[in-house]
N, C-alpha and C positions, 0 to 999 in steps of 0.2 A: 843857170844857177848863179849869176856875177849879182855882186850886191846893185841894188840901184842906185845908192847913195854914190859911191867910187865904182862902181863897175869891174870891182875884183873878185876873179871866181878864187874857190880852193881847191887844191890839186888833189887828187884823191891821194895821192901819196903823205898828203899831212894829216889825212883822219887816220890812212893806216898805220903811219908810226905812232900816232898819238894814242891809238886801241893797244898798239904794242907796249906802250909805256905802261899803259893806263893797267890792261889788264894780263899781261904776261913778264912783264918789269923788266924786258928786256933791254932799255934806256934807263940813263938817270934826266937827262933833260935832250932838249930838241929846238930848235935856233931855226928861226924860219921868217924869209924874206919876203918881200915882194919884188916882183918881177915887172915893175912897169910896163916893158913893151908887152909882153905876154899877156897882163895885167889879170895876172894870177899870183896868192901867195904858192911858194916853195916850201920845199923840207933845204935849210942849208944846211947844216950840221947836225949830226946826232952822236948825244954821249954815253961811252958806254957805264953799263949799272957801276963799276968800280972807279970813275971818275969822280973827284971829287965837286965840291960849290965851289973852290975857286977854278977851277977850269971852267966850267958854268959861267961863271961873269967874266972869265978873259974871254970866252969864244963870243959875248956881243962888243960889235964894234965900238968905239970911240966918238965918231962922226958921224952915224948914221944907227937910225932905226930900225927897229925888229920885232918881231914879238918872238915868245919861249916861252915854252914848258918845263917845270924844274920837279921832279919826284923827293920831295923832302923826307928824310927819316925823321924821325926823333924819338924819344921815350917821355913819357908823361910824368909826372910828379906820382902818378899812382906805380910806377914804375911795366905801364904799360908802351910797348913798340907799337910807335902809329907812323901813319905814311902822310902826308897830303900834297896835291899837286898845284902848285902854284902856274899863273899865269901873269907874265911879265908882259908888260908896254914899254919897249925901252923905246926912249925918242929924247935922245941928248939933246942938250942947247946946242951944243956946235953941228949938229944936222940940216940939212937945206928945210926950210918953210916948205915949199911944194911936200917934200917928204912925209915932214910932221903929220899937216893935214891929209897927206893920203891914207898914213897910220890910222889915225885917230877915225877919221871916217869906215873906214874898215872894220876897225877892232870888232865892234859888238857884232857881226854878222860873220868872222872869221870863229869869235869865241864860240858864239853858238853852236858852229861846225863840229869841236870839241868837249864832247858830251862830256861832264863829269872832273872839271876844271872849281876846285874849292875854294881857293883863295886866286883873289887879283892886286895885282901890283902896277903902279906906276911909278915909272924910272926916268929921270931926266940926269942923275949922276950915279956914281958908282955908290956912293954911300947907302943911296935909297934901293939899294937891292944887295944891303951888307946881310953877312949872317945873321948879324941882329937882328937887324929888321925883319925875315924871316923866322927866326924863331919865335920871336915875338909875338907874329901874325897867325902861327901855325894851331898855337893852342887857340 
């Protein structure tokens, strides 16, 4: 099952948190690495449903890339409660090159793994994965 592009498989453990998120909300979002020598993504962190978005962007690193799942609330202008789950590519500038590219080569074959993923996002600083910006995106 390892993509051919980068030859990283997905650990079953990232589709199950990701079903949990997705369809029992037991997460509010879920931080997941790759594991070069293994050369499988991981589940690193998961947050629980009462955590807020900024715990969410302080749990991706600084210096290094990641992808995540974020379960966003919000209420529409019709004054309806909707959910949608975004899909973050964080890969800061201050990340090693080998990284970047192993990120980037990855994503679309890790995305696919997580059925039901509505919005995507690319993140190279913290602004571009602000509130804003998600709300924004969400309608």
């Amino acid at each position: 099952m390892a993509n051919a592009a980068s030859g990283m498989a997905v650990h079953d453990d990232c589709k199950l948190r990701f079903l949990e998120l997705k369809a029992k909300r037991t997460h509010r979002f879920i931080v997941f690495k790759i594991e070069e020598k293994q050369k499988q993504v991981v589940v690193e962190k998961v947050g629980e449903p009462t955590q807020s978005y900024e715990d969410f962007t302080a749990s991706l690193p600084v210096d290094e890339c990641r992808y995540a799942v974020y379960d966003f609330d919000y209420v529409t202008e019709e004054n309806c409660q909707k959910s949608r789950i975004f899909f973050v590519a964080w890969s800061p500038d201050t990340s090693r090159v080998r990284s970047k590219m192993i990120y980037a080569s990855s994503k679309d074959r890790f995305k696919r793994e997580l059925d039901g993923i509505q919005v995507e996002l690319q993140a190279t600083d913290p602004t571009e994965v602000g509130l804003d910006v998600i709300k924004s995106r969400a309608s």
